[in-house]
C-alpha positions as CSV (number, residue, x, y, z in Angstrom):
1,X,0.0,0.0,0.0
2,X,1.1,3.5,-1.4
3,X,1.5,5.7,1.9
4,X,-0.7,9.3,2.0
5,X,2.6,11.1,3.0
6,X,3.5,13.4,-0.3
7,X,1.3,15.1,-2.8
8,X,2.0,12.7,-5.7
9,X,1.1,9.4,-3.7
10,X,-2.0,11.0,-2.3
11,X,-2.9,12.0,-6.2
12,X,-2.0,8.6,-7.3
13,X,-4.3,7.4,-4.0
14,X,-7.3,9.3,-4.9
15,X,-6.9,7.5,-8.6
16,X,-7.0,4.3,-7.1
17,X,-9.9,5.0,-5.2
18,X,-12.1,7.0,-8.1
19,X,-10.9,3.7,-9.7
20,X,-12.3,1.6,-7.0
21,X,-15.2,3.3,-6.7
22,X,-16.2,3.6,-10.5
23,X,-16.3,0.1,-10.7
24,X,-18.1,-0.3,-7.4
25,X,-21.0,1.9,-9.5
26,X,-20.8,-0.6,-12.2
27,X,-21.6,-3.3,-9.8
28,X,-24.5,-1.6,-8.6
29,X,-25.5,-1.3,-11.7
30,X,-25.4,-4.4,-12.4
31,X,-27.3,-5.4,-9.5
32,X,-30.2,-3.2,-10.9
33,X,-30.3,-4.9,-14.5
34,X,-30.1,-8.4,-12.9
35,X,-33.7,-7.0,-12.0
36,X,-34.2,-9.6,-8.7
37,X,-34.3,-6.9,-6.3
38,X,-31.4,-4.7,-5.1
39,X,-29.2,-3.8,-2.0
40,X,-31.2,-1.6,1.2
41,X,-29.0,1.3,0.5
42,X,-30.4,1.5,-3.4
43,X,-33.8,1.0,-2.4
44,X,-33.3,4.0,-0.4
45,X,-31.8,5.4,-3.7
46,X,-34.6,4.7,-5.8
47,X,-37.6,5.8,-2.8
48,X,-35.8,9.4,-2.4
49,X,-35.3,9.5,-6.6
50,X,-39.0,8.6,-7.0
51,X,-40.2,10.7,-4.4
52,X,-38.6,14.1,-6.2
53,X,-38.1,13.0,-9.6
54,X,-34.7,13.0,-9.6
55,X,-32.0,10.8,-10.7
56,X,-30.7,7.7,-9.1
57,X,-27.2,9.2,-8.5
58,X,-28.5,12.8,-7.5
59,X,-30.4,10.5,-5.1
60,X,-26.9,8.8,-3.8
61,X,-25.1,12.2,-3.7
62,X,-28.1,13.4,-1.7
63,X,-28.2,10.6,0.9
64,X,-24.5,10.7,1.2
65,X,-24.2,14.5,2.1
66,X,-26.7,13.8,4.6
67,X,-24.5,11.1,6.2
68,X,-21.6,13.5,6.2
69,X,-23.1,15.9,7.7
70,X,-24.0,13.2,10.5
71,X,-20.5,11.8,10.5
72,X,-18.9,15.4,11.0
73,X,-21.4,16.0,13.5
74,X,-20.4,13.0,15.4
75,X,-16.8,13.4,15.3
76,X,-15.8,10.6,12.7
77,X,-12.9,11.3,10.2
78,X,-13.5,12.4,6.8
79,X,-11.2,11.8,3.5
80,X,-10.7,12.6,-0.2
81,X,-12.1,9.0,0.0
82,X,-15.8,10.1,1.5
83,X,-16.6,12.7,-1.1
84,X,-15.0,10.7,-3.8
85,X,-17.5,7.9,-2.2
86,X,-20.7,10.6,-2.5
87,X,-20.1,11.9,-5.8
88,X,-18.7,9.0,-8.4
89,X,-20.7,6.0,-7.5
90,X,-24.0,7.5,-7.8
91,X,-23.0,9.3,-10.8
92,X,-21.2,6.6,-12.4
93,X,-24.7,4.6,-12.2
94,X,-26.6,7.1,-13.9
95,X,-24.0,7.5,-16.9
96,X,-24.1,3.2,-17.2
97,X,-28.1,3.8,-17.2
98,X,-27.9,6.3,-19.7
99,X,-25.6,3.7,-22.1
100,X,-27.7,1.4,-21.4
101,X,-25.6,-1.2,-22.3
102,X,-26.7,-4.4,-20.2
103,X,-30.1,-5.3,-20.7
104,X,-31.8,-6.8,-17.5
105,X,-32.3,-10.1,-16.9
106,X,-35.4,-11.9,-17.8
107,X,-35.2,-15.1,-15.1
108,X,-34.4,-15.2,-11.8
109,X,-31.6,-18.1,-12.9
110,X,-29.6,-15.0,-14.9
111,X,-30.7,-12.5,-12.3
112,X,-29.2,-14.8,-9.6
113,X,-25.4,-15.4,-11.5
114,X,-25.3,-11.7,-13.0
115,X,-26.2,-10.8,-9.0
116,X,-23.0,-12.8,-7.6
117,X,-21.2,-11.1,-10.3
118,X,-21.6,-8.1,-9.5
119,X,-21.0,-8.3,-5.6
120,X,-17.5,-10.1,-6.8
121,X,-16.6,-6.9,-8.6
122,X,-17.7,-4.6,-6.1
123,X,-15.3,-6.5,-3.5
124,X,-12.8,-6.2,-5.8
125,X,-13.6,-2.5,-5.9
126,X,-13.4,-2.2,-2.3
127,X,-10.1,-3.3,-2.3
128,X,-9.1,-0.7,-5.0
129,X,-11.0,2.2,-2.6
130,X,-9.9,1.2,0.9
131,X,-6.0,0.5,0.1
132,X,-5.9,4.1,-0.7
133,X,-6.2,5.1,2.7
134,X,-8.4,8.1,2.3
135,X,-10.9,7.6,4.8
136,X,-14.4,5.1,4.8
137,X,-17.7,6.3,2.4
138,X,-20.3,8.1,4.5
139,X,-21.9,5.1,4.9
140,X,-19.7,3.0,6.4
141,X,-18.6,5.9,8.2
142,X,-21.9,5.8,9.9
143,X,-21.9,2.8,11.1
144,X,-18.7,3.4,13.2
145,X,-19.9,6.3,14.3
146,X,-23.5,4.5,15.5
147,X,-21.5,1.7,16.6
148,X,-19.4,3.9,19.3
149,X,-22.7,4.8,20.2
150,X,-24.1,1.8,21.1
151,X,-21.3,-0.3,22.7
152,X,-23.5,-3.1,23.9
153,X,-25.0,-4.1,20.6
154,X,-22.5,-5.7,18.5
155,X,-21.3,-4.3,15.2
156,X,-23.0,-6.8,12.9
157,X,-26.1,-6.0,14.9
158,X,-25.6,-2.3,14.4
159,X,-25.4,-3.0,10.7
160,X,-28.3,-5.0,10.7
161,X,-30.4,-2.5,12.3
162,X,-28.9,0.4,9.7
163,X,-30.0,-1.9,6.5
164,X,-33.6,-2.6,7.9
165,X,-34.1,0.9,8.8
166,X,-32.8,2.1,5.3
167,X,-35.0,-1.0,4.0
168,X,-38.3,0.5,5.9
169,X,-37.1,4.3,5.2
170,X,-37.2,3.2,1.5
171,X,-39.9,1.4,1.3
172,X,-42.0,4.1,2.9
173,X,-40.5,6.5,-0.2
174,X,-41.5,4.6,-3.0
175,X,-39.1,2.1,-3.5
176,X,-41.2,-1.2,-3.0
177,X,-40.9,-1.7,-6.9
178,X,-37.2,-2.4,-6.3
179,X,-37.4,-5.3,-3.7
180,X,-36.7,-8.5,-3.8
181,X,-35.2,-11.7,-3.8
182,X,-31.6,-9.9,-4.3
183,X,-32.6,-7.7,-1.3
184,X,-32.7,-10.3,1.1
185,X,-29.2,-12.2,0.0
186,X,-27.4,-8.9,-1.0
187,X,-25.9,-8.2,3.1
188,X,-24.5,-12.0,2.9
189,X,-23.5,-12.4,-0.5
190,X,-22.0,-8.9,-0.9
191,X,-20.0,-9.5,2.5
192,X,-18.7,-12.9,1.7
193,X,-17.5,-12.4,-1.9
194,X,-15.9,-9.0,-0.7
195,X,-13.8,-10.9,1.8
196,X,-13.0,-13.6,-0.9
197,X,-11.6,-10.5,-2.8
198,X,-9.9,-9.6,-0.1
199,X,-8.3,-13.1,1.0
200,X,-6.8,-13.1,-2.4
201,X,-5.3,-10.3,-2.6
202,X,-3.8,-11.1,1.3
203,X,-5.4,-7.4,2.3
204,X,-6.4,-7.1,5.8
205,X,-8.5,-3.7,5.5
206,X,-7.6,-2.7,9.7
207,X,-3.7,-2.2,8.7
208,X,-4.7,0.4,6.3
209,X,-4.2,3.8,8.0
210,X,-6.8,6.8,6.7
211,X,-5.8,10.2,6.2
212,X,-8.8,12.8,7.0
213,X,-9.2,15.2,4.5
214,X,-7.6,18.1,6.4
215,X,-4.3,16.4,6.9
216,X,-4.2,16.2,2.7
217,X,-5.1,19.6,2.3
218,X,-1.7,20.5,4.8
219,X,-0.2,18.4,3.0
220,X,-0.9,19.4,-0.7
221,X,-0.5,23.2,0.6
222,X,2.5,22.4,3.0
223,X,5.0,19.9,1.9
224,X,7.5,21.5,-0.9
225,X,6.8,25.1,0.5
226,X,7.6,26.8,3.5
227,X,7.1,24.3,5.5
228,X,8.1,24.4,9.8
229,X,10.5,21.6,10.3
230,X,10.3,21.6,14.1
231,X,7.6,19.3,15.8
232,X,6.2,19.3,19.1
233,X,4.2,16.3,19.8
234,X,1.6,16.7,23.0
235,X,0.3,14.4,25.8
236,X,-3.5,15.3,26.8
237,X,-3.7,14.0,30.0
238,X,-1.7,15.5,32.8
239,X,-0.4,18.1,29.7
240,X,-3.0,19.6,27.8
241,X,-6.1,19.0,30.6
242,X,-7.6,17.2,33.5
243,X,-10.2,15.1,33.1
244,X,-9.8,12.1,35.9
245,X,-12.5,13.5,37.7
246,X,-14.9,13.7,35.1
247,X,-13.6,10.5,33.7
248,X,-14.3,8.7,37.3
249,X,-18.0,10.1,37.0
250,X,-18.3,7.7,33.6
251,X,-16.5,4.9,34.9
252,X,-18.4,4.5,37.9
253,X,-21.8,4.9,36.1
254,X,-20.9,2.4,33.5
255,X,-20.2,-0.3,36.3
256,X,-22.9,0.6,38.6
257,X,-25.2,-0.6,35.4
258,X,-23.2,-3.6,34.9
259,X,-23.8,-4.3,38.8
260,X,-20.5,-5.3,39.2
261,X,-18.8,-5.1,43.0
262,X,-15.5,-3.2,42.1
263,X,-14.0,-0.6,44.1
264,X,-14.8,2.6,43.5
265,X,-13.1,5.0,40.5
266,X,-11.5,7.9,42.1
267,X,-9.5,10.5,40.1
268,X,-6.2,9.8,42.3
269,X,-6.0,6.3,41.0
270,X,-6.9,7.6,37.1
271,X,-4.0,9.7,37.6
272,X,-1.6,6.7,38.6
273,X,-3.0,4.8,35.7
274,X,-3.1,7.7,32.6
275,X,-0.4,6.7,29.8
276,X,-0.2,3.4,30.1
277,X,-2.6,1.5,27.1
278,X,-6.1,1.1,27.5
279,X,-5.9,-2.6,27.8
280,X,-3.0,-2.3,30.3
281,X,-4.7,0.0,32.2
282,X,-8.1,-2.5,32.5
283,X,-5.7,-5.4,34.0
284,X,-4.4,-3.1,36.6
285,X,-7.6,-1.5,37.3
286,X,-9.7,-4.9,37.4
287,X,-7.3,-7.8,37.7
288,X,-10.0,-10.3,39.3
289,X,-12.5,-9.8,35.9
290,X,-11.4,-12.3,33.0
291,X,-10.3,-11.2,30.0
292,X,-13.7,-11.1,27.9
293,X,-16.0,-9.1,30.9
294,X,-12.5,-6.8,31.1
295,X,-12.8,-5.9,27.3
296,X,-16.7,-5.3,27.6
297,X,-16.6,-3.0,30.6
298,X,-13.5,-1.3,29.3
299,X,-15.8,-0.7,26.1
300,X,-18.5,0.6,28.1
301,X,-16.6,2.4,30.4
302,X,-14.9,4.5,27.6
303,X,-19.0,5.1,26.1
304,X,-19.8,7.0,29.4
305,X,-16.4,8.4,29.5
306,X,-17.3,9.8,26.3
307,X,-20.4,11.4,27.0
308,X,-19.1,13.0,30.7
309,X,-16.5,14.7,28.3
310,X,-18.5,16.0,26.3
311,X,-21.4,17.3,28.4
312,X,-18.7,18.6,30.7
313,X,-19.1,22.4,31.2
314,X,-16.0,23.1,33.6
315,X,-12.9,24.4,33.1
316,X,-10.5,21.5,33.0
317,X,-7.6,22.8,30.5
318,X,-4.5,23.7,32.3
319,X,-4.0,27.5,32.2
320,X,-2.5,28.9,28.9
321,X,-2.8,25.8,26.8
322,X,-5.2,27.2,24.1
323,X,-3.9,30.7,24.0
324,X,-0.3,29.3,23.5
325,X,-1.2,26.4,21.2
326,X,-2.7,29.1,18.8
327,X,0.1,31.8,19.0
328,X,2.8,29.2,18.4
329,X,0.7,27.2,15.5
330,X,2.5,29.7,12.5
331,X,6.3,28.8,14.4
332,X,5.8,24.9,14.8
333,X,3.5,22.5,13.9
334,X,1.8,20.8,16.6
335,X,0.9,16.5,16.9
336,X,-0.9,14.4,19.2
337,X,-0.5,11.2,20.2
338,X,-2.0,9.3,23.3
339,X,-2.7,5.8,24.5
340,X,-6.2,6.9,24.9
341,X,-9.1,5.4,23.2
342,X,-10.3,6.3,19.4
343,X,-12.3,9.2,19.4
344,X,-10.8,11.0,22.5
345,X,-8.3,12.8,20.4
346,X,-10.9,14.5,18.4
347,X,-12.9,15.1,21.6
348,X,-9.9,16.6,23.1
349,X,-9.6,19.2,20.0
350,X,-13.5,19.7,19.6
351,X,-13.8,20.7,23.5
352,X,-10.7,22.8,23.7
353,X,-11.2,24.8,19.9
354,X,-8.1,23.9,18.3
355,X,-8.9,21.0,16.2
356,X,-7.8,23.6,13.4
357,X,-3.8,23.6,15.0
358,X,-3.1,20.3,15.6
359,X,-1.6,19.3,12.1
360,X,-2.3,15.2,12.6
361,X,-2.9,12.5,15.5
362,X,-2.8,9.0,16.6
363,X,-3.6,7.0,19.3
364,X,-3.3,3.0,20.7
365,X,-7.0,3.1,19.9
366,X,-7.1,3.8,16.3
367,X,-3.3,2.0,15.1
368,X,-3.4,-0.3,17.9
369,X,0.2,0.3,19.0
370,X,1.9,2.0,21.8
371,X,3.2,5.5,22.1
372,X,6.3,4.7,21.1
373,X,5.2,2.9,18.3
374,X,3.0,6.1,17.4
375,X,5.3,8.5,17.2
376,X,7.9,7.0,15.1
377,X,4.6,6.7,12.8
378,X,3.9,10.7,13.4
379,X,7.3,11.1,12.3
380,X,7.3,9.0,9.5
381,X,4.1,10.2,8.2
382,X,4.4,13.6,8.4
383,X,8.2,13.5,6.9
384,X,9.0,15.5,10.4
385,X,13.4,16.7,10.9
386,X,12.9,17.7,14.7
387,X,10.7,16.5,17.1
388,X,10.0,17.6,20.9
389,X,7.5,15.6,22.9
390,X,5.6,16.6,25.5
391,X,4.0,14.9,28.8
392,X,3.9,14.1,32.0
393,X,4.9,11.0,33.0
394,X,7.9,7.8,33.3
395,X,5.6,6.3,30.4
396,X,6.2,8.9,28.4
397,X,9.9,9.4,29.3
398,X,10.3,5.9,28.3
399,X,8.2,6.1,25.0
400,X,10.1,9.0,23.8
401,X,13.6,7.1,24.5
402,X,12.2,4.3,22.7
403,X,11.2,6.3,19.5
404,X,14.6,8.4,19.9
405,X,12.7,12.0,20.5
406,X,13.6,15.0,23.2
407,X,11.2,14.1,26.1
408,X,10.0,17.9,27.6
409,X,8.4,17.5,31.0
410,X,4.7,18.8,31.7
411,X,5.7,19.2,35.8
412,X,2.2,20.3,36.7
413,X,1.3,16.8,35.3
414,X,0.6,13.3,36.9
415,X,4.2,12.2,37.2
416,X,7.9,12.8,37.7
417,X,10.2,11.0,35.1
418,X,13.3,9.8,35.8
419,X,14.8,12.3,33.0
420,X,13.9,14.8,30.4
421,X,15.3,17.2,27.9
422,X,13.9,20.3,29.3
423,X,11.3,20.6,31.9
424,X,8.0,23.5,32.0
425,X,6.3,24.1,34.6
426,X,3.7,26.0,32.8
427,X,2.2,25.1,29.0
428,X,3.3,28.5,28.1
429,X,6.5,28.1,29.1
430,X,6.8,26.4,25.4
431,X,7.3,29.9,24.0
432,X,10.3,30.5,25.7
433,X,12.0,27.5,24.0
434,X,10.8,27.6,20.7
């Protein structure tokens, strides 16, 4: 896979993935002419089309911006990819439409092999879409974000529930005329013959790492200009803000409605346990719950953590850390990367106003590695000459050692390392070394 980290691979990515996606509009359309009854998400298509005479890819383009809109509202990452996704498969089934160059099938036998058909090509296509690395379609993108939302249903339930309420929604516009036997098999057919694709080209789609569309745009407008070459990397936890009290509220709400009898969540011991990996933090937190009921109420935990985060109104950001952040953003260009959970980067930025400075991100949540592990990936990335890191904590001493960066220590933080590069005892100290 091609890496998104210069302007001529993500050009050569976005082909790929029009590519990919072009041909995932011919299997659509082939879905329609084999004239057995087609996907949830095209009944959908053909209800809202029906319903204001409009065509079937106007209809996709419209569904789609809805579901962006949604997806942005929610917090999940948007790419090249997603707009590609809203704009060229719809559109790419109207111009085969207007060829007309398959006729449909007559008999549910030719209806049946042209069907299989085209779910093989559209995995194939998938594979040509998602290697690019530029983010999920809106719809997929929905699901995660609905999924998040609901951590005690399981994802194939989640998606379940999505395709019957598009099925309903549909339906209830117009689109009976489009139901049928293909309906009902499309969800298992599409999903098996997509992982054959998959299997045979060895592609596991979870290695692929997205690129949201604002990290292109930096690095289309950034990378072979005047671009900053020094890098400071930022902790949240015990550097950028506070949360262990707040986080303790969701905790301990998420296992009073498991009913489990665990001791108590106190911000003192969420500040002893911050910046080690989520998983590593569940075994010391509950060491007596096996692995499977530690996962869950890890899962569920996070979901309330979430949601106290968000609903928060204190002040819980150390002094100066917005005001310096944003009069240092034109001087260096500013990372983060945590062994939090996905999501609480982008939570981090949303509460605090300066998702618009932070250049890109990772967590253990999202790449599933640690912090060292994360930052030589920042690094690699983002084609970044001198880096800085800054947190609070041994952890983080020991990450930044590991990855072969200057380790600056957040005093005010959680922890004392056993060495640093430089040491603040304010955020705003930063301007006096940069």
């Amino acid at each position: 896979m091609r890496k998104n980290d210069s302007t001529k691979n993500i050009l050569l990515n976005t082909v790929s993935a029009a590519f990919g996606l072009m041909l995932f509009g011919f299997g659509i359309y082939l879905t329609i002419q084999a004239n057995i009854g087609v996907d949830p998400w095209s009944v959908l298509c053909f209800g809202v089309s029906g319903s204001l005479h409009i065509l079937y890819g106007n209809a996709s383009i419209l569904i789609a911006l809805v579901l962006i809109v949604v997806d942005v509202a929610m917090g999940e990452k948007i790419g090249i990819g997603t707009l590609l996704d809203a704009v060229v498969v719809g559109k790419t089934v109207d111009l085969l439409n207007w060829l007309d160059l398959i006729p449909k099938c007559t008999s549910i036998v030719s209806g049946l092999i042209m069907l299989l058909v085209a779910f093989f090509i559209m995995g194939w296509s998938q594979y040509f879409y998602m290697k690019s690395g530029l983010c999920c379609g809106p719809r997929d993108s929905f699901q995660i974000t609905l999924g998040r939302r609901m951590p005690k249903v399981p994802m194939g339930a989640v998606y379940g529930i999505i395709l019957l309420a598009v099925l309903i929604l549909g339906l209830l516009l117009g689109g009976k005329s489009s139901v049928g036997i293909g309906t009902i098999i499309s969800p298992v057919a599409s999903g098996f013959l997509q992982q054959l694709a998959f299997n045979i080209m060895h592609f596991e789609p979870k290695d692929v790492e997205h690129q949201s569309i604002i990290t292109s745009f930096r690095t289309f407008f950034g990378k072979g200009k005047t671009m900053k070459k020094t890098a400071i990397l930022l902790d949240i936890d015990g550097t950028l803000w506070d949360t262990t009290g707040v986080v303790a509220g969701g905790w301990n709400k998420a296992i009073q409605l498991e009913g489990l009898d665990l001791p108590v969540v106190t911000a003192d011991r969420l500040k002893k346990e911050f910046g080690k990996t989520m998983d590593a933090i569940a075994d010391s937190m509950w060491p007596t719950l096996d692995a499977e009921k530690k996962a869950d109420l890890l899962k569920k935990c996070c979901y309330h953590e979430h949601i106290a985060v968000e609903e928060n109104t204190e002040n819980i950001t150390y002094p100066g850390v917005v005001e310096t952040i944003r009069e240092m953003k034109d001087k260096v260009d500013f990372f983060i990367v945590s062994n939090c959970q996905d999501g609480y980067i982008e939570l981090t930025m949303k509460k605090n106003g300066i998702t618009d400075c932070i250049r890109d991100f990772e967590c253990f949540g999202h790449s599933g590695l640690g912090k060292a592990e994360n930052i030589r990936l920042l690094i690699e990335r983002n084609n970044i000459d001198e880096v800085y890191y800054v947190g609070d904590t041994q952890g983080d001493y020991e990450a930044c050692t590991k990855a072969g960066v200057k380790f600056i220590w957040a005093s005010y933080g959680f922890g004392k390392p056993e060495a640093y590069f430089a040491k603040i005892d304010q955020f705003s100290d930063l301007k006096n070394m940069f």
